[in-house]
TINUSE-751638 format. One line per field, with one value per residue (C-alpha): residue number from 0; residue in three letters; z, x, y. Coordinates in nm, 2 decimals, padded with zeros to 4 digits, m for minus. Example, Ala and Ser with C-alpha at 12.3 -4.5 7.8 and 13.67 -1.06 7.14 Angstrom:
<atoms>
seq [0 / 1] .
type [ALA / SER] .
Z [00.78 / 00.71] .
X [01.23 / 01.37] .
Y [m00.45 / m00.11] .
</atoms>
This chain:
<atoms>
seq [0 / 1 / 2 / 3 / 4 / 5 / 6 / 7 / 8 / 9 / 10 / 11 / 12 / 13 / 14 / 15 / 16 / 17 / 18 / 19 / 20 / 21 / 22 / 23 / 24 / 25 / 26 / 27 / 28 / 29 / 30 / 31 / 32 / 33 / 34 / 35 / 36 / 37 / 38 / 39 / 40 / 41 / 42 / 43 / 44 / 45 / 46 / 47 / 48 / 49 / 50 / 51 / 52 / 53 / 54 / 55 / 56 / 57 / 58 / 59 / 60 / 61 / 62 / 63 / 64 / 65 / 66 / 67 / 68 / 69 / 70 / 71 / 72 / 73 / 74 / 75 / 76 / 77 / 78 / 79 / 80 / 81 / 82 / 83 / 84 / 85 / 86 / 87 / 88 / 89 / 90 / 91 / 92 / 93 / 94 / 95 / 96 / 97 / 98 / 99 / 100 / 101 / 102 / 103 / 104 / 105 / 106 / 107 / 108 / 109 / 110 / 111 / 112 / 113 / 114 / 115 / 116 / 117 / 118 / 119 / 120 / 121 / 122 / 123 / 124 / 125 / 126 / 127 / 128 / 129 / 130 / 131 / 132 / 133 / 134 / 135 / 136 / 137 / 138 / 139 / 140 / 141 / 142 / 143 / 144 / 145 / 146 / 147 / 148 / 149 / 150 / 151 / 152 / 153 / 154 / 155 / 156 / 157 / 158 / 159 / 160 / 161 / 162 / 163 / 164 / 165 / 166 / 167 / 168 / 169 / 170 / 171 / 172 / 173 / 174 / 175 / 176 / 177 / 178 / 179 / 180 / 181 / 182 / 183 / 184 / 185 / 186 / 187 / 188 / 189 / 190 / 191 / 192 / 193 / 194 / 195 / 196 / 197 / 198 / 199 / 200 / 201 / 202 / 203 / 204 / 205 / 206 / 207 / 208 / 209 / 210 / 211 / 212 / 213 / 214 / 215 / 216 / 217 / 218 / 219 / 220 / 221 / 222 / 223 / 224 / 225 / 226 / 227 / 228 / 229 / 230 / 231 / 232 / 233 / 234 / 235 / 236 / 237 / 238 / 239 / 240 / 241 / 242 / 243 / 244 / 245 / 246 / 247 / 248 / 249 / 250 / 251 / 252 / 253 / 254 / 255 / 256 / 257 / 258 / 259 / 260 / 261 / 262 / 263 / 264 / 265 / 266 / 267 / 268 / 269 / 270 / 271 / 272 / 273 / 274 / 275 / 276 / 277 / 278 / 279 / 280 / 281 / 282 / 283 / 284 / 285 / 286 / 287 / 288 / 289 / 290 / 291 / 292 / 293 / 294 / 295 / 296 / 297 / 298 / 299 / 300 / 301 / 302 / 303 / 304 / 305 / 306 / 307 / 308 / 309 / 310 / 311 / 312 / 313 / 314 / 315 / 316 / 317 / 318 / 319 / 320 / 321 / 322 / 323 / 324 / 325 / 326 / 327 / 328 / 329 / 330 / 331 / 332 / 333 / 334 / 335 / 336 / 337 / 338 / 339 / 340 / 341 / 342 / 343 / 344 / 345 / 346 / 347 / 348 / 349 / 350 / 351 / 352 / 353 / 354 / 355 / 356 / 357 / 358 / 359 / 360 / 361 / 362 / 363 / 364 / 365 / 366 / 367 / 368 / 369 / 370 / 371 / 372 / 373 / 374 / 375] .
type [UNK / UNK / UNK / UNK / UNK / UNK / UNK / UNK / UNK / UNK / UNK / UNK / UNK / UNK / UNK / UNK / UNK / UNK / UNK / UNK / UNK / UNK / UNK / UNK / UNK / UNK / UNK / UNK / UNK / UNK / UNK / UNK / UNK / UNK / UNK / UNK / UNK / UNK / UNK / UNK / UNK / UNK / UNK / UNK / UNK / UNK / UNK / UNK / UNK / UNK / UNK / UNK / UNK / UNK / UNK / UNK / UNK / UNK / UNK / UNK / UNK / UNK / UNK / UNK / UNK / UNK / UNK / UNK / UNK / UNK / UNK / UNK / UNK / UNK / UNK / UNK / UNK / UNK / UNK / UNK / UNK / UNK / UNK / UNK / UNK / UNK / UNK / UNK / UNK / UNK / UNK / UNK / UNK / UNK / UNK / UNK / UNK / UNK / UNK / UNK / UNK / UNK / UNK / UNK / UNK / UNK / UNK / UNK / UNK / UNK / UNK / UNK / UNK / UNK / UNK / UNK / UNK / UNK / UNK / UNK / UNK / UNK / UNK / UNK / UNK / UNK / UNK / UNK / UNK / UNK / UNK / UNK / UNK / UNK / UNK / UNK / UNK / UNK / UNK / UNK / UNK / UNK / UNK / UNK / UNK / UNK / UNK / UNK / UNK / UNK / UNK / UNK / UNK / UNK / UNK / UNK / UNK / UNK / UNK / UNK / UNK / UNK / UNK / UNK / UNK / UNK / UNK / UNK / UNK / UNK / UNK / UNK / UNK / UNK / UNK / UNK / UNK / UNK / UNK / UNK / UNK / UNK / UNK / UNK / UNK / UNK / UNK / UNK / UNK / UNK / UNK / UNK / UNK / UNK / UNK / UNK / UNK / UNK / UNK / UNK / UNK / UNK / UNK / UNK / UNK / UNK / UNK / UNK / UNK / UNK / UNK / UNK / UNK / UNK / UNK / UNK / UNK / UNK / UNK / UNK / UNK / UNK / UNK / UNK / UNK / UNK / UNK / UNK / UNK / UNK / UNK / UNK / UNK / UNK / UNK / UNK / UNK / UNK / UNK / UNK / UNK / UNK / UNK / UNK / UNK / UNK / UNK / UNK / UNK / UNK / UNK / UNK / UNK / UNK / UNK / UNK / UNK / UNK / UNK / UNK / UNK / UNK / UNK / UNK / UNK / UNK / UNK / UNK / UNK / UNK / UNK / UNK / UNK / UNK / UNK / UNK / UNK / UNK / UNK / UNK / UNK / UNK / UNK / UNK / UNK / UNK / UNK / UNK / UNK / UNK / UNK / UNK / UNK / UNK / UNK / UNK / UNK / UNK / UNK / UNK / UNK / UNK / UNK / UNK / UNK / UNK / UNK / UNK / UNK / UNK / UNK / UNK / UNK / UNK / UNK / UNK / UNK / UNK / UNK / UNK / UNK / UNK / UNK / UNK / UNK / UNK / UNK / UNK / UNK / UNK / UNK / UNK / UNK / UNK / UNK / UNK / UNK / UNK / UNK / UNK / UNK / UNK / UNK / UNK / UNK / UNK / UNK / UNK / UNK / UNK / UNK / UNK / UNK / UNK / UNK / UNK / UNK / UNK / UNK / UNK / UNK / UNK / UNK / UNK / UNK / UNK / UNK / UNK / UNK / UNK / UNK / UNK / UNK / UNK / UNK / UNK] .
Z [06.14 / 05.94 / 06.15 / 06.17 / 05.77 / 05.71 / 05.88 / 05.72 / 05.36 / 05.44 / 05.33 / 05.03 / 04.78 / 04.43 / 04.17 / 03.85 / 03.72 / 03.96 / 03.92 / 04.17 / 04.38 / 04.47 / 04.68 / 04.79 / 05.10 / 05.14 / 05.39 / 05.46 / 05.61 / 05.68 / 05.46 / 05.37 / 05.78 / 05.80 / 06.07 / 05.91 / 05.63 / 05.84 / 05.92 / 05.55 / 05.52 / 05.80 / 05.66 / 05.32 / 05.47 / 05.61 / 05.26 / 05.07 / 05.37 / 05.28 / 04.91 / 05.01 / 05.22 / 04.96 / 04.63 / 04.87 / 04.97 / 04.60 / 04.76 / 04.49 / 04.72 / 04.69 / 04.84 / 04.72 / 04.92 / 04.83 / 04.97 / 05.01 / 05.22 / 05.48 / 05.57 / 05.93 / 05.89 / 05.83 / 05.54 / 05.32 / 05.54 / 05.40 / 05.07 / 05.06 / 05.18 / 04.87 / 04.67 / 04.88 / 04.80 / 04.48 / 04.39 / 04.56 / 04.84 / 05.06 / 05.40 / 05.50 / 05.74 / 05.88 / 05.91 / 06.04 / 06.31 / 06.49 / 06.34 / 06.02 / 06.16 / 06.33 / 05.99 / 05.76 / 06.00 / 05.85 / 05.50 / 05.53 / 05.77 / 05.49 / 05.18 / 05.41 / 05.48 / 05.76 / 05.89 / 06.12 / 06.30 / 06.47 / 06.54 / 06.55 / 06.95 / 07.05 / 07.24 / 07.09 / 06.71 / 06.88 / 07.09 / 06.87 / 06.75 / 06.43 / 06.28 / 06.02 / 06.27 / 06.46 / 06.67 / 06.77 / 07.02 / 07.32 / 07.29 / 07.50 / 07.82 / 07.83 / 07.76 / 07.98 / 08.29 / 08.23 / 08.22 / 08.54 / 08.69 / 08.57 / 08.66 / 08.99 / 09.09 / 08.87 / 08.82 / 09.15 / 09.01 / 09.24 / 09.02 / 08.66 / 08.34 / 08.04 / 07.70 / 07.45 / 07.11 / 06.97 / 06.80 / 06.87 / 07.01 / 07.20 / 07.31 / 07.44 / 07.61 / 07.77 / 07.91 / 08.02 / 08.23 / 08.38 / 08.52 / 08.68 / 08.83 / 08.95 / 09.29 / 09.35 / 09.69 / 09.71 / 09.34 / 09.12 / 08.74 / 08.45 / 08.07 / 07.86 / 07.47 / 07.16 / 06.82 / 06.61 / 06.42 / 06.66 / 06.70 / 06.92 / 07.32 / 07.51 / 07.60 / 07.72 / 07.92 / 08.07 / 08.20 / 08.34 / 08.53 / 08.69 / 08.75 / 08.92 / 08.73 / 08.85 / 08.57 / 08.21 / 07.99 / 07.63 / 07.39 / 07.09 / 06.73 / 06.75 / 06.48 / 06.80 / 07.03 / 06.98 / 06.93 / 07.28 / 07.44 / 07.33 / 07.48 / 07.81 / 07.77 / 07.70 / 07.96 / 08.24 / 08.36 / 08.63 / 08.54 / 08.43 / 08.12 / 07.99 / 07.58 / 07.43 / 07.10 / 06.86 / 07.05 / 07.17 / 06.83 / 06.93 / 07.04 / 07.12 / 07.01 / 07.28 / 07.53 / 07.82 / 07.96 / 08.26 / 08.30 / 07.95 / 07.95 / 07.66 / 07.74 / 07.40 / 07.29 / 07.27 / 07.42 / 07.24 / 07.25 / 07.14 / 07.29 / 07.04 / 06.72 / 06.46 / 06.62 / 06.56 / 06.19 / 06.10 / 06.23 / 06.03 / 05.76 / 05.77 / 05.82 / 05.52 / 05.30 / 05.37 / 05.55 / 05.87 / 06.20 / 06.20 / 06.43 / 06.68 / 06.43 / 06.21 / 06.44 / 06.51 / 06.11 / 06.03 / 06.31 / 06.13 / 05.80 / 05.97 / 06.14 / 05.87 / 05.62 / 05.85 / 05.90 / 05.51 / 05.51 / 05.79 / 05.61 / 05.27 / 05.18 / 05.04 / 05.19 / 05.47 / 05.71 / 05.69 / 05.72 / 06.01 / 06.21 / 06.15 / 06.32 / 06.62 / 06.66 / 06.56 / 06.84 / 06.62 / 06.71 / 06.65 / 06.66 / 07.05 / 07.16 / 07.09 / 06.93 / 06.96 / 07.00 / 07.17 / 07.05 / 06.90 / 06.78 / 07.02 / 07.16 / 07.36 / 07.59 / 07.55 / 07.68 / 07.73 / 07.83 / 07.95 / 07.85 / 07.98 / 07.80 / 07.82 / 07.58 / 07.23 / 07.13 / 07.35 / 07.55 / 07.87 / 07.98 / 08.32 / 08.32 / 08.17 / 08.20 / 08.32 / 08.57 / 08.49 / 08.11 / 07.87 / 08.15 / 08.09 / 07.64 / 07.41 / 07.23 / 06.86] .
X [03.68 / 03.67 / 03.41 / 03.20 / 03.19 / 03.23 / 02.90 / 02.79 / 02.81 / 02.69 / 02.33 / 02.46 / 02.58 / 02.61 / 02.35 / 02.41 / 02.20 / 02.29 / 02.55 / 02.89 / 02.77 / 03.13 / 03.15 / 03.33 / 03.48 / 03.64 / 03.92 / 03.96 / 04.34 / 04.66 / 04.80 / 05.14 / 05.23 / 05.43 / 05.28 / 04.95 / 05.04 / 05.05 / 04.66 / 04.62 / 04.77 / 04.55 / 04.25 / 04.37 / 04.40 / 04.10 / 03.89 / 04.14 / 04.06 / 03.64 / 03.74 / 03.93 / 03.60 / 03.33 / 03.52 / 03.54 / 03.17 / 03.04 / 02.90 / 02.81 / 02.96 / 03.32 / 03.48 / 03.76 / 03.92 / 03.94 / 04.23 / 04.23 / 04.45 / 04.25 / 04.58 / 04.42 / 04.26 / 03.93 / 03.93 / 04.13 / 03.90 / 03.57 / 03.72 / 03.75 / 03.44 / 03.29 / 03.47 / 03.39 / 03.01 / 03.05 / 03.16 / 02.95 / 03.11 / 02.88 / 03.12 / 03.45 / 03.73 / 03.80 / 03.82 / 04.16 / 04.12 / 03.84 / 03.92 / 03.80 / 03.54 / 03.36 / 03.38 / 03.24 / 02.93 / 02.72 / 02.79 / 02.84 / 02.48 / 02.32 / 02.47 / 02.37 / 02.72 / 02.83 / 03.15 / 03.40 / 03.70 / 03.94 / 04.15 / 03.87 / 03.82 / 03.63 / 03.34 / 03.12 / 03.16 / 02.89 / 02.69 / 02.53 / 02.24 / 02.36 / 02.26 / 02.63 / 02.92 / 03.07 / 03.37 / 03.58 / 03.80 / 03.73 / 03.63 / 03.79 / 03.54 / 03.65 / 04.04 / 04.05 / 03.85 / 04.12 / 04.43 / 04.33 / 04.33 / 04.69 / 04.86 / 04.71 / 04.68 / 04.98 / 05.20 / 05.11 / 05.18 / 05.16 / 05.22 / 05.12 / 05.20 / 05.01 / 05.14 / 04.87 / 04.78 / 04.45 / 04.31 / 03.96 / 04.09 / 04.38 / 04.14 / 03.87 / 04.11 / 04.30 / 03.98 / 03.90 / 04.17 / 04.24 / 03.87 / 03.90 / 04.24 / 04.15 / 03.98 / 04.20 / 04.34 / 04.70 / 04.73 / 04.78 / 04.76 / 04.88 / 04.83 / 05.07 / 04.97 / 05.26 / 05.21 / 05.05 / 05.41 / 05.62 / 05.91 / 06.14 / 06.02 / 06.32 / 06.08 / 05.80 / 06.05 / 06.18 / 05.84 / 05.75 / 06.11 / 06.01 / 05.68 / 05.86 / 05.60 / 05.68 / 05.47 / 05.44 / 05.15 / 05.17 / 04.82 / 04.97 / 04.98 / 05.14 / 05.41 / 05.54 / 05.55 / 05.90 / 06.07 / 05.92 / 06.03 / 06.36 / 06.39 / 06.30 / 06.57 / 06.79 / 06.71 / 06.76 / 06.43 / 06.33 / 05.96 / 05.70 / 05.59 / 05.23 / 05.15 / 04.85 / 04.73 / 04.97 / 05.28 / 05.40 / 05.54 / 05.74 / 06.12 / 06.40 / 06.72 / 06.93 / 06.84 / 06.62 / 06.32 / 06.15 / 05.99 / 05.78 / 05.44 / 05.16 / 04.77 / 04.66 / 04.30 / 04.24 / 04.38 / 04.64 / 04.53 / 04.92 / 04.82 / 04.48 / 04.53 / 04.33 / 04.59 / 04.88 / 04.74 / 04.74 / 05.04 / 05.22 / 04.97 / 05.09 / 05.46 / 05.48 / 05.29 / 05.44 / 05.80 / 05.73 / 05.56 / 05.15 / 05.14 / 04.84 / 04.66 / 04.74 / 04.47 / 04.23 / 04.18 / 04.12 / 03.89 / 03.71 / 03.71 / 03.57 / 03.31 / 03.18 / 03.22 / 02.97 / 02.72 / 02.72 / 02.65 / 02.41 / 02.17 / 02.26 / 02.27 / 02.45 / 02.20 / 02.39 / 02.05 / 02.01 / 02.39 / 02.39 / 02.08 / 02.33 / 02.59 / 02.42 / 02.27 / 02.61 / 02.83 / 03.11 / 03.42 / 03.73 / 04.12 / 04.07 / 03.73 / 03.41 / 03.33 / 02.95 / 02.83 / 02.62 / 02.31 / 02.48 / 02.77 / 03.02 / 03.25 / 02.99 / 03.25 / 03.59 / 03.88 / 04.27 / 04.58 / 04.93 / 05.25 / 05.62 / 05.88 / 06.20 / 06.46 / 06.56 / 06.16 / 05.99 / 05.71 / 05.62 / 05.24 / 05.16 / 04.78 / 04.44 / 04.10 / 03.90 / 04.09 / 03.99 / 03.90 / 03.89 / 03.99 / 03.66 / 03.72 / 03.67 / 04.04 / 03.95] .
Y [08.10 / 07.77 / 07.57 / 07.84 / 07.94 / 07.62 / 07.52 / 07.81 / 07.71 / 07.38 / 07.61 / 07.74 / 07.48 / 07.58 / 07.45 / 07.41 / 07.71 / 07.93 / 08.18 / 08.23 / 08.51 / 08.75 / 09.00 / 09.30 / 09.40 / 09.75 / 09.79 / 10.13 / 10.19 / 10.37 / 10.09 / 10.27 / 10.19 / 09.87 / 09.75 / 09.82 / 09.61 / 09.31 / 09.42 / 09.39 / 09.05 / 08.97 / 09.03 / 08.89 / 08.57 / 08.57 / 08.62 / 08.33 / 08.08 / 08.21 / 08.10 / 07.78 / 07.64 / 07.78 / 07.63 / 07.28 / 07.31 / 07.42 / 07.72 / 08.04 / 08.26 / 08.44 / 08.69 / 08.96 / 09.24 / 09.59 / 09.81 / 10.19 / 10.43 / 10.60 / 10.77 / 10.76 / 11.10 / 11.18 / 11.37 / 11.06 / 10.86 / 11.05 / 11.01 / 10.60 / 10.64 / 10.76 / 10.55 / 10.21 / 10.37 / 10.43 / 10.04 / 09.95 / 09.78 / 09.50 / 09.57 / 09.75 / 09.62 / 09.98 / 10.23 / 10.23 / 10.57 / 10.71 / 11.01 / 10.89 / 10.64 / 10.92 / 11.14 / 10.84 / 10.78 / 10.93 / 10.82 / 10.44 / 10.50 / 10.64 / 10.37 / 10.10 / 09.96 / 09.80 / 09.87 / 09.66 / 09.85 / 09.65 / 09.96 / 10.26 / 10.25 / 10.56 / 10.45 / 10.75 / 10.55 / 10.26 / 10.49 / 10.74 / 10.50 / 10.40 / 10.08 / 10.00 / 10.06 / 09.76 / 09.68 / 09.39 / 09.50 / 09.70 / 10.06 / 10.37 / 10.32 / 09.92 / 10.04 / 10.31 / 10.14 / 09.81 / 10.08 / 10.21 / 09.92 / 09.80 / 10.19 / 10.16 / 09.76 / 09.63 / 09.93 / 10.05 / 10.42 / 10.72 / 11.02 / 10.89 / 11.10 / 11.07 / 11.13 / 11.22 / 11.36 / 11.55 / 11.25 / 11.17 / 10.77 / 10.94 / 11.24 / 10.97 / 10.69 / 11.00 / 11.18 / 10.84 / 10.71 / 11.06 / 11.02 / 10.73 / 10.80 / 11.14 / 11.03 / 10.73 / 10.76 / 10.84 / 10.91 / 11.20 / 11.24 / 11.46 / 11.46 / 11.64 / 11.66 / 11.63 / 11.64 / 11.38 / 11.33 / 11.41 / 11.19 / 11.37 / 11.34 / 11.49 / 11.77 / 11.51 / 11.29 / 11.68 / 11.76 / 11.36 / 11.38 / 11.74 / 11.60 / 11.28 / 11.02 / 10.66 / 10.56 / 10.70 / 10.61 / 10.70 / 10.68 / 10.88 / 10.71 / 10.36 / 10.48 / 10.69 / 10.45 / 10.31 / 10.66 / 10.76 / 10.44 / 10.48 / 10.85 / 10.68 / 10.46 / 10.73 / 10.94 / 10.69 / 10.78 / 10.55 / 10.50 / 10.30 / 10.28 / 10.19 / 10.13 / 10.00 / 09.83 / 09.68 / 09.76 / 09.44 / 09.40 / 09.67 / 09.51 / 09.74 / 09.52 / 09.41 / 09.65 / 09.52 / 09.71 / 09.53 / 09.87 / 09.87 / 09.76 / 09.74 / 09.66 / 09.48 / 09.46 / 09.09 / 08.73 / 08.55 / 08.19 / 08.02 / 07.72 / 07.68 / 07.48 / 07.75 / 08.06 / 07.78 / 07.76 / 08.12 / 08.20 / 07.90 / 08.05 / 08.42 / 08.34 / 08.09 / 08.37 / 08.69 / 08.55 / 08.76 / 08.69 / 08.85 / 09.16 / 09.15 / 09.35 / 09.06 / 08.82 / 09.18 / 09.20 / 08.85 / 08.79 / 09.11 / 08.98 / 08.65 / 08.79 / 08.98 / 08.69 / 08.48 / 08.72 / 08.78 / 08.38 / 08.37 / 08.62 / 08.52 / 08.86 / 09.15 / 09.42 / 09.60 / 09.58 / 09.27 / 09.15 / 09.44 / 09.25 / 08.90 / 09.06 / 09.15 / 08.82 / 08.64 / 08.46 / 08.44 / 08.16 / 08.41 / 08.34 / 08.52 / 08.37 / 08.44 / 08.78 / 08.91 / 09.24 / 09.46 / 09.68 / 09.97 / 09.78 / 09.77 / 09.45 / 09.24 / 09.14 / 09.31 / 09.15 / 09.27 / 09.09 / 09.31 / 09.23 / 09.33 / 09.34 / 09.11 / 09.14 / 09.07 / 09.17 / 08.91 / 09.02 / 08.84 / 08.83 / 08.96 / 08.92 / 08.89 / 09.15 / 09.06 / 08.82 / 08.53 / 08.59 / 08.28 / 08.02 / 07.81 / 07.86 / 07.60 / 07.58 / 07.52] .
</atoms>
């Protein structure tokens, strides 16, 4: 983020007469989750290194963030909503679930408020025409398309069980991949739905060992993910198993799971100097290693930030028509977005899991994705 904002502000110097200019970002998310928190922090970061640049190029703009609970639900989601309005907000990080993205549409649509999800990944939140809603990762057509490609070229699953929930992301992703794996020669597929706080999966693992599934894919709620992981452990259950976003902070102790897979939403770029930086960055600020949602919230924040710059503006249409002209240089690549808001180019990498909470990577998607990228 820092060459681009910083080029940015190279056009908005601060006169003597003229006044600093602050503005307000909403993030709108489950923020009593842990491993939301480190989302938070994320995005946190993200607005101090804004500050740090405008106060060392005398630009008039700042930035501050303001945090509500979305709860992931829509109706605490509709709620932040009203209050992000009512301040006044100029953009919100969030919201945290499709659930609640989907319910605050129509509102945000209405205030003028553009809104950037880094977690919200139904593909019908960016395809119903509205101008405010934008996306950095990969919606449920790109995710579900990639995951068919990893059970059936990678996993090489034959009888593929997947775990699901009644939210509108895990609804989506789930009606999704079964699509695509339904006419796949040689392969048959299965969903089975829990409960959205269920932590007990001895009945699930029961019906994917009757249904002899050599791979299990599970798109419940992330806070579920280790509990169900750890019933497959249990079990002895010789399978496969497929997670997605966030969970390769997951680590399971001593235990080793070769078996354990997770498709996350963006690239990790270790190697690149500015990914080195934050991670120093978050660890010496908050004594903890960032989660990937960590990098998906800052690279938000950034995005936003520079389109806020580039129309050197707080009206939401005219910060919305930045964004989709923006080719924005994030901790993962490149981040620009299509016409109705979605993740120009989406891209995924899988991990495997190790031991001892190390993750392994075991390919990009697109093959091939961010070979010929600038390292900054």
């Amino acid at each position: 983020m820092a060459l681009a904002i910083a080029f940015l502000l190279n056009f908005h110097t601060l006169s003597h007469a003229e006044e600093t200019r602050t503005v307000t970002l909403g993030l709108s998310a489950w923020i009593t989750q842990p491993i939301v928190q480190s989302a938070w922090h994320g995005a946190e970061l993200a607005v101090e290194d804004a500050n740090t640049l405008a106060a060392r190029k005398k630009s008039s703009w700042r930035f501050r963030l303001l945090a509500q609970d979305d709860q992931g639900t829509a109706n605490f989601g509709v709620n932040v909503a009203r209050y992000f309005i009512k301040e006044k907000v100029t953009g919100v990080l969030g919201p945290w679930s499709s659930d609640a993205a989907m319910a605050t549409a129509e509102l945000y649509e209405v205030a003028r408020i553009p809104q950037i999800s880094f977690t919200a990944g139904t593909s019908q939140w960016t395809s119903q025409g509205n101008r405010m809603p934008f996306r950095v990762v990969g919606g449920t057509t790109e995710v579900g398309a990639t995951m068919a490609e990893v059970v059936t070229n990678t996993l090489k699953g034959k009888r593929v069980f997947v775990v699901h929930n009644d939210s509108a992301y895990s609804n989506a992703l789930t009606d999704e991949l079964t699509s695509r794996l339904v006419n796949r020669p040689g392969l048959t597929a299965t969903r089975y739905l829990v409960g959205r706080r269920s932590t007990d999966f001895n009945a699930t693992i029961k019906a994917a060992s009757q249904y002899q599934a050599d791979v299990l894919v599970f798109l419940a709620l992330f806070p579920q993910a280790a509990a169900f992981v750890e019933e497959v452990r249990r079990s002895g259950l010789d399978a496969k198993v497929l997670l997605v976003g966030g969970a390769s902070s997951l680590s399971f102790g001593q235990a080793e799971m070769p078996q354990a897979y997770v498709l996350e939403y963006e690239l990790a770029r270790e190697q690149c100097p500015r990914w080195k930086a934050f991670t120093q960055a978050y660890v010496r600020r908050y004594d903890a290693p960032p989660s990937p949602y960590s990098y998906y919230a800052y690279d938000a924040a950034s995005v936003l930030i520079a389109a806020i710059l580039q129309s050197d503006s707080t009206d939401g249409e005219k910060i919305a028509a930045s964004l989709r002209q923006i080719r924005h240089a994030g901790l993962s690549g490149p981040i620009s977005f299509a016409a109705g808001g979605a993740n120009a180019a989406p891209r995924f990498r899988l991990y495997q899991y190790q031991n001892k909470g190390q993750w392994r990577p075991a390919g990009v998607f697109p093959p091939g994705a961010g070979q010929n990228e600038k390292c900054l």
